[in-house]
Wavefront OBJ file of the C-alpha trace (Angstrom):
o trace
v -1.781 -7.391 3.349
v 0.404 -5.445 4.105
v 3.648 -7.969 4.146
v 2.415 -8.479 0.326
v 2.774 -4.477 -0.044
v 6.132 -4.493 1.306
v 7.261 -7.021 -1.320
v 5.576 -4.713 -3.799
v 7.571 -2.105 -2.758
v 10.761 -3.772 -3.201
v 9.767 -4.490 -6.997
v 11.653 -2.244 -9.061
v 8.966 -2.366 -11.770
v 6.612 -0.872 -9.086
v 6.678 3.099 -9.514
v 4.523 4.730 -6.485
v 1.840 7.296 -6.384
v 3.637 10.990 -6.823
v 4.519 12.483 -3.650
v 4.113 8.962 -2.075
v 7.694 7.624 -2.505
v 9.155 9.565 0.340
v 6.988 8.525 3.331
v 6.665 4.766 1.620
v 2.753 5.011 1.242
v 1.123 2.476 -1.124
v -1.832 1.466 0.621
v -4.095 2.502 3.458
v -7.454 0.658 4.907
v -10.413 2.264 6.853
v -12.720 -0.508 8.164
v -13.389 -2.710 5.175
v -12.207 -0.436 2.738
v -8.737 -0.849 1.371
v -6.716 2.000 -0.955
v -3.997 1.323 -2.867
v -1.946 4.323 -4.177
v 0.826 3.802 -7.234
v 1.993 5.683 -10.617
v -0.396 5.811 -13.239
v 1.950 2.917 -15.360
v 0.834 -0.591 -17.110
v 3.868 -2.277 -14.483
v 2.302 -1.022 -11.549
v -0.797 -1.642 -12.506
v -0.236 -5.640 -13.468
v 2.372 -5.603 -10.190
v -0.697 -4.600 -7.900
v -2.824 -7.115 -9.506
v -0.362 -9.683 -9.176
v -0.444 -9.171 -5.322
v -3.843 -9.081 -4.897
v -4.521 -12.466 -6.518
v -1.473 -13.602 -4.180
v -2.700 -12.318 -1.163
v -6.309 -13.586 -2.363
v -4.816 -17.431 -2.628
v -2.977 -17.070 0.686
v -6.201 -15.925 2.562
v -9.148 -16.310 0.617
v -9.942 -12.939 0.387
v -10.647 -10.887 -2.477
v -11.824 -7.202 -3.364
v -15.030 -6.878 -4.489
v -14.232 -5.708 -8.196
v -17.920 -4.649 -8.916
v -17.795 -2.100 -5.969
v -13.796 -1.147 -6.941
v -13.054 1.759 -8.498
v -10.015 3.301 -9.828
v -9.072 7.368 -9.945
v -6.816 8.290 -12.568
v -4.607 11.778 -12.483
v -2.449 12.956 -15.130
v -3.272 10.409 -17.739
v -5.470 10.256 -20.586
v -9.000 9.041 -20.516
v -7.206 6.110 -23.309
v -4.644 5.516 -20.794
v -7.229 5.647 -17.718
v -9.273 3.054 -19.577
v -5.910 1.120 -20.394
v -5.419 0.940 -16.841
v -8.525 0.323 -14.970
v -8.908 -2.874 -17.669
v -5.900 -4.165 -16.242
v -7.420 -4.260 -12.539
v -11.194 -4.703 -14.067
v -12.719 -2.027 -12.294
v -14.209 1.219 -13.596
v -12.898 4.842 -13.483
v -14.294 7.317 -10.763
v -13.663 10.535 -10.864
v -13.262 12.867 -8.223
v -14.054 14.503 -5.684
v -14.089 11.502 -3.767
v -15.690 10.487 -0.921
v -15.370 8.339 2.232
v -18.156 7.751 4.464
v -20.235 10.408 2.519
v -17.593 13.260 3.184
v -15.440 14.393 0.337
v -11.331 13.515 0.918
v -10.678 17.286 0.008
v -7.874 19.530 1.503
v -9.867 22.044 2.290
v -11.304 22.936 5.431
v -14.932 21.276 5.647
v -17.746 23.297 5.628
v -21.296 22.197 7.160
v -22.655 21.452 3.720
v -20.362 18.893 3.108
v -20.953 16.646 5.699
v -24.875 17.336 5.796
v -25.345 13.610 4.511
v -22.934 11.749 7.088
v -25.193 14.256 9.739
v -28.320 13.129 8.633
v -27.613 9.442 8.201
v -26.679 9.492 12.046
v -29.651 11.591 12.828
l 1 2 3 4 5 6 7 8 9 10 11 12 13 14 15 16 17 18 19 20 21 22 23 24 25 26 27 28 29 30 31 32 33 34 35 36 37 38 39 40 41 42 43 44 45 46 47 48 49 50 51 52 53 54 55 56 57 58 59 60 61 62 63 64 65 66 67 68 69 70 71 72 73 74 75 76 77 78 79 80 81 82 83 84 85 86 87 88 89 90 91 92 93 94 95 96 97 98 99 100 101 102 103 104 105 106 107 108 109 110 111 112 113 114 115 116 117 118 119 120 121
């Protein structure tokens, strides 16, 4: 995957996720989960598509678009919609969470990890 990201990055269409430009960050995987950070644009949008179907026909792997979902910051809920069409998945919003613990920058408290604590209880 992430050979296919690299030629995404070199696509001038492709605008990245603010603040993500600098350090070259467009995706990022945890186990079976894979993120993929870019601007909030129709080109990136059909650009990141694009790869995954290419990286899909290469390997035969393909993201599960019923459990995808798409956060949206800075746009419209019309433009939101507009763009999570493009990828077919739905909208999210945040506060998001991985492994039951919210992906805030904020130091955790207790509370917020009480369900990952329980579920290895």
């Amino acid at each position: 995957m992430t050979a296919f990201m690299d030629i995404l990055k070199a696509t001038e269409e492709f605008h990245y996720h603010p603040n993500c430009q600098e350090i070259g960050l467009v995706n990022s995987s945890f186990a079976n989960d894979l993120f993929l950070l870019s601007g909030a644009n129709v080109e990136s949008m059909k650009l990141v598509k694009k790869v995954l179907a290419d990286f899909g026909k290469l390997s035969s792997l393909h993201p599960n678009l019923s459990k995808s979902s798409g956060y949206f910051a800075g746009v419209s809920d019309h433009q939101a919609n507009d763009l999570s069409g493009i990828l077919r998945i739905s909208i999210s919003r945040l506060l998001v969470r991985y492994l039951g613990i919210p992906l805030i920058i904020k130091q955790l408290c207790t509370s917020d990890c009480r369900g990952l604590i329980e579920k290895i209880k």
